[in-house]
C-alpha positions as YAML, in Angstrom:
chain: A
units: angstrom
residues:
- id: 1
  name: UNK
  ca: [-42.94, -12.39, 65.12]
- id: 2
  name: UNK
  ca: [-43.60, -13.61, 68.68]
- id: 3
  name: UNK
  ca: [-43.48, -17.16, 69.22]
- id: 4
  name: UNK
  ca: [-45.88, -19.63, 71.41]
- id: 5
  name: UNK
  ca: [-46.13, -23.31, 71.94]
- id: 6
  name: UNK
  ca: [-49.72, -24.36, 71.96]
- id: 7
  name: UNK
  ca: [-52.26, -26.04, 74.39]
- id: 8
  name: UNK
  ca: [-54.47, -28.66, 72.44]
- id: 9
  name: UNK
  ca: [-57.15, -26.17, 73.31]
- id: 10
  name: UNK
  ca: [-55.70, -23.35, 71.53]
- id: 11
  name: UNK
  ca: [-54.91, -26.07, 68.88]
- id: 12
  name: UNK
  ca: [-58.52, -26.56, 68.50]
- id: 13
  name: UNK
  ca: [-59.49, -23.04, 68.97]
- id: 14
  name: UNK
  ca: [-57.73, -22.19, 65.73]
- id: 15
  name: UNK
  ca: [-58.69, -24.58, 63.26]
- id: 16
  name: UNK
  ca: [-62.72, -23.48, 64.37]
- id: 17
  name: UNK
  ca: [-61.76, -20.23, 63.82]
- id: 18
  name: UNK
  ca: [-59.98, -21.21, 60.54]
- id: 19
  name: UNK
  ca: [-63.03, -23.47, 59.76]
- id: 20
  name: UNK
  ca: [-65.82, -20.51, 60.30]
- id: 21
  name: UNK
  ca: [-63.54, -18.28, 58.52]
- id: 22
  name: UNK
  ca: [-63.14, -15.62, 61.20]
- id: 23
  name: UNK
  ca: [-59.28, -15.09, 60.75]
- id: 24
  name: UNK
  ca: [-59.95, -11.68, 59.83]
- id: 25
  name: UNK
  ca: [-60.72, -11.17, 63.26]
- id: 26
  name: UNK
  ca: [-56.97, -12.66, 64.97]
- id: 27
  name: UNK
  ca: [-53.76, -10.95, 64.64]
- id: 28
  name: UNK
  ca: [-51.81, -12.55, 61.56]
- id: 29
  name: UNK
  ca: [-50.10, -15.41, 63.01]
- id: 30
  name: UNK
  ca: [-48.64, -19.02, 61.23]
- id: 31
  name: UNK
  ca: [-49.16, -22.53, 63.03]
- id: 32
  name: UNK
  ca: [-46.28, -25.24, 62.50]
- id: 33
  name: UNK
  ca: [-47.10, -28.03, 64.44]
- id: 34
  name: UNK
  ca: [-48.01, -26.60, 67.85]
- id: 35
  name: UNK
  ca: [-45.66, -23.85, 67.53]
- id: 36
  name: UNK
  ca: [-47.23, -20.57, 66.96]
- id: 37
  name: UNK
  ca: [-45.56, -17.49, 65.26]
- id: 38
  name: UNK
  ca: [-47.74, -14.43, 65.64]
- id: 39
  name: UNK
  ca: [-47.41, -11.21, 64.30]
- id: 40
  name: UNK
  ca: [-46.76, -8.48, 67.56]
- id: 41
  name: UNK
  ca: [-49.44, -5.99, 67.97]
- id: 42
  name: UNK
  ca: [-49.68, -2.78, 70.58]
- id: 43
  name: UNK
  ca: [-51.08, -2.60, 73.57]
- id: 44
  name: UNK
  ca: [-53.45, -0.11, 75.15]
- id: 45
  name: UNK
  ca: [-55.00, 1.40, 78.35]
- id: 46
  name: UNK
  ca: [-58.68, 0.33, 79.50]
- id: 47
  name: UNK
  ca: [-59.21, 4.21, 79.11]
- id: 48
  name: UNK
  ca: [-58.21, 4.33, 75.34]
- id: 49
  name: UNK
  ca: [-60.77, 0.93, 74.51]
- id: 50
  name: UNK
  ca: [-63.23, 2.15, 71.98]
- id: 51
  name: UNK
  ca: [-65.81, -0.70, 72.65]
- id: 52
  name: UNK
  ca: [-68.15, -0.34, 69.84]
- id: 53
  name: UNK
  ca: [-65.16, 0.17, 67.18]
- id: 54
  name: UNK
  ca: [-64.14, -3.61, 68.79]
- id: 55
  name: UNK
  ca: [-67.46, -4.77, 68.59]
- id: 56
  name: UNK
  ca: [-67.88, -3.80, 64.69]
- id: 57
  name: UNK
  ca: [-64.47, -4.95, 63.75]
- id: 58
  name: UNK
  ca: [-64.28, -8.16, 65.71]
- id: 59
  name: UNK
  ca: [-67.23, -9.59, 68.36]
- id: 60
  name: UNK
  ca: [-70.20, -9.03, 66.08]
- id: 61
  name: UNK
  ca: [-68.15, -11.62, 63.07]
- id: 62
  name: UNK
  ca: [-67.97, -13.76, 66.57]
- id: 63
  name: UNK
  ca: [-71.16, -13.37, 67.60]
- id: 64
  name: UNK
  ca: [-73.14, -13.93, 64.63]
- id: 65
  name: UNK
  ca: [-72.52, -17.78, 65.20]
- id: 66
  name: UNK
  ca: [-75.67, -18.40, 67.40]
- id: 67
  name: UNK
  ca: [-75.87, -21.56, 69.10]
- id: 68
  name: UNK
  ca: [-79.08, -23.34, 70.58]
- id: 69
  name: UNK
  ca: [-76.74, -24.72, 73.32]
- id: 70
  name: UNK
  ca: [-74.09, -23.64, 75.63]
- id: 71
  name: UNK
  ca: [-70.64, -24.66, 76.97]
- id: 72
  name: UNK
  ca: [-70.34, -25.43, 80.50]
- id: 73
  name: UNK
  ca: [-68.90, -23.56, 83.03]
- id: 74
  name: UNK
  ca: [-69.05, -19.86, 83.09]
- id: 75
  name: UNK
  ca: [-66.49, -18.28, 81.93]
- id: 76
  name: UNK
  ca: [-62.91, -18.47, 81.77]
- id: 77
  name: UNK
  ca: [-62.38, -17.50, 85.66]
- id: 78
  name: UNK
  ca: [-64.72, -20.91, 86.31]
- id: 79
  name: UNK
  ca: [-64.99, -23.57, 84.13]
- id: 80
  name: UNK
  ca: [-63.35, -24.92, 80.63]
- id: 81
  name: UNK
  ca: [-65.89, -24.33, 78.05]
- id: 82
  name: UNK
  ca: [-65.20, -27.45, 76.28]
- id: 83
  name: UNK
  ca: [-68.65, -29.58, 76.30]
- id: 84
  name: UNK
  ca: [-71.84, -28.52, 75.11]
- id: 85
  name: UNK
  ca: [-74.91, -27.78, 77.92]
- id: 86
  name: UNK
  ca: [-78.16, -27.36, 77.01]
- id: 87
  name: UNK
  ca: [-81.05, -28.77, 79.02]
- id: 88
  name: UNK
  ca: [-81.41, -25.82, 80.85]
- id: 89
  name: UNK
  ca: [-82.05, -21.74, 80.63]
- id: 90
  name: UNK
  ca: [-79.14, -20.18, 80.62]
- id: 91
  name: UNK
  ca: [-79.75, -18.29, 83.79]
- id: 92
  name: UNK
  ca: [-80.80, -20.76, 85.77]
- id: 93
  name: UNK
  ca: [-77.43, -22.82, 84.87]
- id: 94
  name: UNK
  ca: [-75.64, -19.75, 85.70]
- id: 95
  name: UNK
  ca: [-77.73, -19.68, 89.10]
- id: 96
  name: UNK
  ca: [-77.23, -23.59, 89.82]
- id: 97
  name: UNK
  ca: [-73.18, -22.97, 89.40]
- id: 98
  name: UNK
  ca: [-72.69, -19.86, 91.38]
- id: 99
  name: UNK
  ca: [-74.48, -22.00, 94.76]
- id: 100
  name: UNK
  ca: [-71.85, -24.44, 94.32]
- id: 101
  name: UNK
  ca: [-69.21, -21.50, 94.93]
- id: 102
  name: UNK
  ca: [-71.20, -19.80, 97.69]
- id: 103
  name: UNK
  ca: [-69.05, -20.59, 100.43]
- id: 104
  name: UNK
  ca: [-66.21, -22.42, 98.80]
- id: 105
  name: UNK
  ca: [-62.24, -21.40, 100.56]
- id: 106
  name: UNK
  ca: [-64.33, -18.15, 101.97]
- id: 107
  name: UNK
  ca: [-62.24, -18.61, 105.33]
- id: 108
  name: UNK
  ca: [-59.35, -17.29, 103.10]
- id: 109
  name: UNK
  ca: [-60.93, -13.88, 102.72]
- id: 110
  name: UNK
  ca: [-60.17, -10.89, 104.95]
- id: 111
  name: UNK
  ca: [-63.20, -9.55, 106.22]
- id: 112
  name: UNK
  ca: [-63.41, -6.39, 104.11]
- id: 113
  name: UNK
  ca: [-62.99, -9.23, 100.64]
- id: 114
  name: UNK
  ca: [-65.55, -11.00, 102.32]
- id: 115
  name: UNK
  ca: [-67.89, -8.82, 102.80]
- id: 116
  name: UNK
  ca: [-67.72, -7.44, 98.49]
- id: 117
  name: UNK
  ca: [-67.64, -10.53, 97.96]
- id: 118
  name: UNK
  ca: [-71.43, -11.73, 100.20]
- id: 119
  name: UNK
  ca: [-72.83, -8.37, 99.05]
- id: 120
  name: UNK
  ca: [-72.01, -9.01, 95.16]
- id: 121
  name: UNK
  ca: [-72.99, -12.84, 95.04]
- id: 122
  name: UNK
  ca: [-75.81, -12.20, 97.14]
- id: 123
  name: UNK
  ca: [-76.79, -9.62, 94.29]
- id: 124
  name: UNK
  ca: [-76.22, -12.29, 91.70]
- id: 125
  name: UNK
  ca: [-78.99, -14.42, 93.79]
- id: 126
  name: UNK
  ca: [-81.29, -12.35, 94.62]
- id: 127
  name: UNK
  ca: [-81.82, -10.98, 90.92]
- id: 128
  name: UNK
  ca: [-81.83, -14.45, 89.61]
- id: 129
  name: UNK
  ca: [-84.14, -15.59, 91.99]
- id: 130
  name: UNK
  ca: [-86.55, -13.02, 91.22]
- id: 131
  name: UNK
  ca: [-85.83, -12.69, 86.92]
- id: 132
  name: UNK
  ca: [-84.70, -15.92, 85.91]
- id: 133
  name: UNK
  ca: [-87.97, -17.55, 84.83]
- id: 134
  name: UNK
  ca: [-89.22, -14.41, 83.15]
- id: 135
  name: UNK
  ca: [-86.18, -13.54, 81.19]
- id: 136
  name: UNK
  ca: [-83.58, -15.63, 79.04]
- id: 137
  name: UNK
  ca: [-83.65, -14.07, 75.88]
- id: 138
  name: UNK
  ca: [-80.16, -14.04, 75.71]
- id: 139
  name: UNK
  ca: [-77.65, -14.08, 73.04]
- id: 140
  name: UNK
  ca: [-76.27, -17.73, 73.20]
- id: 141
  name: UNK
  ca: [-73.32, -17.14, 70.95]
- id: 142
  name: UNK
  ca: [-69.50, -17.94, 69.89]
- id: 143
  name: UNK
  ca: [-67.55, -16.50, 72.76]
- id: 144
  name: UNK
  ca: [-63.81, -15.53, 73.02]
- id: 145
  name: UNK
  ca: [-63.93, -16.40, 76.36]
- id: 146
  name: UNK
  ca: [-61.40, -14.24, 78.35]
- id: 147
  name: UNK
  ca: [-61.96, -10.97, 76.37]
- id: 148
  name: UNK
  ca: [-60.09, -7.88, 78.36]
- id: 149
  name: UNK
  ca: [-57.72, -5.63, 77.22]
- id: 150
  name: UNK
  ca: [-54.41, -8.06, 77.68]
- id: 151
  name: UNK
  ca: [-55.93, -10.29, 74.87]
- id: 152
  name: UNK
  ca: [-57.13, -7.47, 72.17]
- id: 153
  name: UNK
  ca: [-54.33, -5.41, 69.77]
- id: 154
  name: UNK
  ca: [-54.29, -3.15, 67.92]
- id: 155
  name: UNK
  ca: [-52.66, -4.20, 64.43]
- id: 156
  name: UNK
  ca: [-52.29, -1.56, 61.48]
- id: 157
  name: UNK
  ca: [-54.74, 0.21, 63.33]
- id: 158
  name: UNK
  ca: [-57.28, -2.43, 63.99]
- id: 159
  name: UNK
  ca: [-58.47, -4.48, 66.84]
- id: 160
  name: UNK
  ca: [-57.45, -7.95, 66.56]
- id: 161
  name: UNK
  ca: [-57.96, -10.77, 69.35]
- id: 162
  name: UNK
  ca: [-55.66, -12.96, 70.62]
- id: 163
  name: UNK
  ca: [-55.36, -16.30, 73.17]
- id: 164
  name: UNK
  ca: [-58.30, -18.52, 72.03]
- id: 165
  name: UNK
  ca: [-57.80, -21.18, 74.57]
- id: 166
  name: UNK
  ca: [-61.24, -20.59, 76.41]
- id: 167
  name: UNK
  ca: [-63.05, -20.33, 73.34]
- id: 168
  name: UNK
  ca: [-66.97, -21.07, 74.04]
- id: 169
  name: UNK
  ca: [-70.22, -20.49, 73.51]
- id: 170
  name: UNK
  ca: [-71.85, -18.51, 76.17]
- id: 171
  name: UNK
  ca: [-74.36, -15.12, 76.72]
- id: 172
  name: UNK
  ca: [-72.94, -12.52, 74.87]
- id: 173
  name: UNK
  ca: [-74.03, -9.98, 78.04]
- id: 174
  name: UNK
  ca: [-71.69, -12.03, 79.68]
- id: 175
  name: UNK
  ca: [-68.62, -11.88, 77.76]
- id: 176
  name: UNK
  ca: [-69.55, -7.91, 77.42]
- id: 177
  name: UNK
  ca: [-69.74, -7.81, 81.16]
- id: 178
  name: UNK
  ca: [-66.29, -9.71, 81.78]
- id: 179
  name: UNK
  ca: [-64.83, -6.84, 79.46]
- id: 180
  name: UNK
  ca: [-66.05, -3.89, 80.99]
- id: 181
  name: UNK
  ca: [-65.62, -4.59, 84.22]
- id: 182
  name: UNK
  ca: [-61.95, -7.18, 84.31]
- id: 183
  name: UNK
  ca: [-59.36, -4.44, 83.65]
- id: 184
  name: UNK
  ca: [-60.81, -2.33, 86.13]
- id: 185
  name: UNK
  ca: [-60.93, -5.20, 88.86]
- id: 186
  name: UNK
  ca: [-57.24, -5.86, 88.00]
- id: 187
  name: UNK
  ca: [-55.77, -2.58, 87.64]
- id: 188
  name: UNK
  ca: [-56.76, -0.47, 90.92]
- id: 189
  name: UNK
  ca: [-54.88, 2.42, 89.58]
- id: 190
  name: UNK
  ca: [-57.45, 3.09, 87.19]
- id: 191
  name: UNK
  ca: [-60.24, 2.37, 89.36]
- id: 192
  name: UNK
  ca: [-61.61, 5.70, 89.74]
- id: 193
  name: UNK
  ca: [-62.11, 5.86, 86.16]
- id: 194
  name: UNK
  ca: [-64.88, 2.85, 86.26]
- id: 195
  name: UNK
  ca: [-68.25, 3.88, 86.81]
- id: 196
  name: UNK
  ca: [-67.88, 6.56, 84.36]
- id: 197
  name: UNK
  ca: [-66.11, 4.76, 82.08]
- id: 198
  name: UNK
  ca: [-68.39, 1.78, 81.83]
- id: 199
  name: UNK
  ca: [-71.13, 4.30, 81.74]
- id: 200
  name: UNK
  ca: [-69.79, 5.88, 78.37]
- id: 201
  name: UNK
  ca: [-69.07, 2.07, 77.40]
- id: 202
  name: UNK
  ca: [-72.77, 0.62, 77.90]
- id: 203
  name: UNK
  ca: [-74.22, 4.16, 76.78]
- id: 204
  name: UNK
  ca: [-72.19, 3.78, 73.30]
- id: 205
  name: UNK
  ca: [-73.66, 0.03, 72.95]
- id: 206
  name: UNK
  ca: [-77.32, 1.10, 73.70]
- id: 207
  name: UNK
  ca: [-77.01, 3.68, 71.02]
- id: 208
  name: UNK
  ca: [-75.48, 1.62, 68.57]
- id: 209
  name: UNK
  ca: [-78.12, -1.70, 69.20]
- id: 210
  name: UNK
  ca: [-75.46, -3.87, 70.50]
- id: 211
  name: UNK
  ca: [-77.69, -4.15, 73.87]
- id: 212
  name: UNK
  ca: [-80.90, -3.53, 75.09]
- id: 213
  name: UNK
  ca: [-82.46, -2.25, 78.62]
- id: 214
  name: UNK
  ca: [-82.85, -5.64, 79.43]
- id: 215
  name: UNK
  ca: [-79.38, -6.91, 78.81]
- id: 216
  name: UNK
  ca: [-78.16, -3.89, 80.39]
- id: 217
  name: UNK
  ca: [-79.94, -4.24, 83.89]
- id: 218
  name: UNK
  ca: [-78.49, -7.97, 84.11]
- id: 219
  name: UNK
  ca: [-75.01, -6.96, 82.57]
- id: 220
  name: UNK
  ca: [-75.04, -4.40, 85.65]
- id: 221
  name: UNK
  ca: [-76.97, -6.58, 88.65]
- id: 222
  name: UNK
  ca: [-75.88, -10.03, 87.48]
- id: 223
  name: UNK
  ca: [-72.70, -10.45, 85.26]
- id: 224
  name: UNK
  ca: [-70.20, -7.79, 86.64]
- id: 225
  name: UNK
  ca: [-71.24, -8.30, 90.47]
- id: 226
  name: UNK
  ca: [-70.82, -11.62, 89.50]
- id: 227
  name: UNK
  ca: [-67.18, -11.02, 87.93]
- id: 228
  name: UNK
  ca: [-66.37, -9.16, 90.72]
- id: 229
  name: UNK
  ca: [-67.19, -11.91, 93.61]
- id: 230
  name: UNK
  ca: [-65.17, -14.57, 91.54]
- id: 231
  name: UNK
  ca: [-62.23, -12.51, 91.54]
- id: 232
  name: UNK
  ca: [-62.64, -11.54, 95.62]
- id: 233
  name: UNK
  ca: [-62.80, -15.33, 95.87]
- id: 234
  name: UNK
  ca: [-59.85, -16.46, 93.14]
- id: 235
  name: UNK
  ca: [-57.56, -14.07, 94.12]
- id: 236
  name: UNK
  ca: [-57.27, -14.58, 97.75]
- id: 237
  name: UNK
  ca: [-56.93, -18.05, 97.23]
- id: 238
  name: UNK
  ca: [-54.02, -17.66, 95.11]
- id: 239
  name: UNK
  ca: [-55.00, -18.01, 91.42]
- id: 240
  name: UNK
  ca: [-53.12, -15.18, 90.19]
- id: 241
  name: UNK
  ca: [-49.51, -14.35, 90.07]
- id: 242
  name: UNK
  ca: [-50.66, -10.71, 91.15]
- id: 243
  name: UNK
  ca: [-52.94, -11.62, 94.18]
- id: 244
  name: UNK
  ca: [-52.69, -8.33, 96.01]
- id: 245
  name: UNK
  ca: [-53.40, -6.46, 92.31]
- id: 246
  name: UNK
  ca: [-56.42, -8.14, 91.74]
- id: 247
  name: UNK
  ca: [-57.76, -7.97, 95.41]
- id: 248
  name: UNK
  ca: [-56.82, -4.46, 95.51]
- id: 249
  name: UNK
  ca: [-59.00, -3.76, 92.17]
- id: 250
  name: UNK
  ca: [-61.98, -5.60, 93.64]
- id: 251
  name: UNK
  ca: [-61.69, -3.69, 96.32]
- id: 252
  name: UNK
  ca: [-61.73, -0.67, 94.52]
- id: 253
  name: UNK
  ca: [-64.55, -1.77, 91.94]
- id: 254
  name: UNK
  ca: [-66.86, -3.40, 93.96]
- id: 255
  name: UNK
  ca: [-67.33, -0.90, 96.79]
- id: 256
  name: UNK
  ca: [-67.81, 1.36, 93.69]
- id: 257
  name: UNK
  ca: [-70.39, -0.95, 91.31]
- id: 258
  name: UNK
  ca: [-72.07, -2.09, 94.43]
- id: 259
  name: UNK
  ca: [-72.92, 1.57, 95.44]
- id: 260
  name: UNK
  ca: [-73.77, 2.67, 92.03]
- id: 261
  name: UNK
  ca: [-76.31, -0.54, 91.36]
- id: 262
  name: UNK
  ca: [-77.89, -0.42, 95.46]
...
């Protein structure tokens, strides 16, 4: 087993999964104090994810918990998760927090970063601006809150989740967005897999009733240019160990999604 010493948020991200009994969902693991013990799973490619298998097996027993309210910040790239917010539509609170990132530590982006990164966040606004008092009919819902391929295993088989710490409750197009579009922005030798890959992803959730047209147009012109700009902006201000991966990848992914959703 594969040991881990727990944040208090992990802590507490346990004993609500223990308490809504979705344990069914994690990869067999024992808690002694904050010490974890955690049975070891495999890992896979982006290109092997079978998204609606992952969906059935694990996100819908997650996302049947709906919630009236949501967490604050927005995901696990911005924000902790850890209070309750709910005196506003979801996409306007979504529209509210991306301003007060619009030109934060841009001076540390090269001008090709910069540049993805105005053209995607200027997307973000400018759908927003025009959609978000007509639609937001979203899925408020139990989130695991940094769902990509380095936090799902496969376990006899089976797609378990692991590291709860940014457990929330959130827009389920959002979390879906975050996972089709993260490994891609990370992993720039995959890249030119993307568009068609996330094609075949969103195409298999239509068909299935996971999403609709209307969570599919602001998955694509809200959630993933959205993903993309916070990475452009996190990663060449030095949030990630592999700064020159992830700016590669947006790179890469953005000069694709941007031309694909134009």
């Amino acid at each position: 087993m594969f040991t881990k010493i727990l944040s208090n948020a992990e802590l507490l991200a346990y004993s609500s999964l223990h308490d809504l009994s979705l344990l069914n969902i994690v990869m067999p693991f024992e808690i002694d104090g904050n010490t974890l013990r955690i049975e070891k799973g495999v890992h896979f490619s982006r290109l092997e994810l079978n998204i609606f298998e992952l969906y059935n097996s694990c996100l819908s027993s997650l996302y049947k918990y709906n919630r009236d309210t949501f967490s604050s910040g927005i995901y696990a790239l911005y924000g902790s998760g850890d209070s309750p917010y709910g005196r506003t539509l979801y996409l306007e609170y979504i529209n509210e927090e991306l301003k007060k990132l619009y030109n934060y530590k841009v001076d540390s982006l090269s001008p090709i970063i910069k540049e993805i990164y105005y053209q995607s966040i200027t997307l973000c606004f400018e759908t927003l601006e025009k959609y978000k008092n007509k639609y937001n009919t979203f899925r408020i819902a139990l989130l695991h809150g940094d769902l990509f391929c380095g936090n799902i295993l496969l376990y006899k088989k089976q797609y378990k989740l692991i590291d709860f710490e940014y457990l929330r409750v959130g827009a389920v197009e959002l979390e879906l967005a975050f996972l089709l579009c993260w490994d891609f922005i990370t992993n720039a030798d995959i890249g030119k897999y993307s568009i068609q890959v996330i094609e075949k992803n969103i195409y298999d959730l239509k068909e299935n009733d996971v999403i609709d047209e209307q969570s599919t147009f602001f998955i694509s012109n809200v959630f993933i240019p959205m993903f993309v700009a916070l990475a452009c902006l996190y990663g060449a201000n030095g949030f990630y160990k592999d700064t020159n991966d992830v700016l590669s990848g947006a790179k890469l992914f953005g000069e694709k999604w941007l031309n694909k959703v134009c």
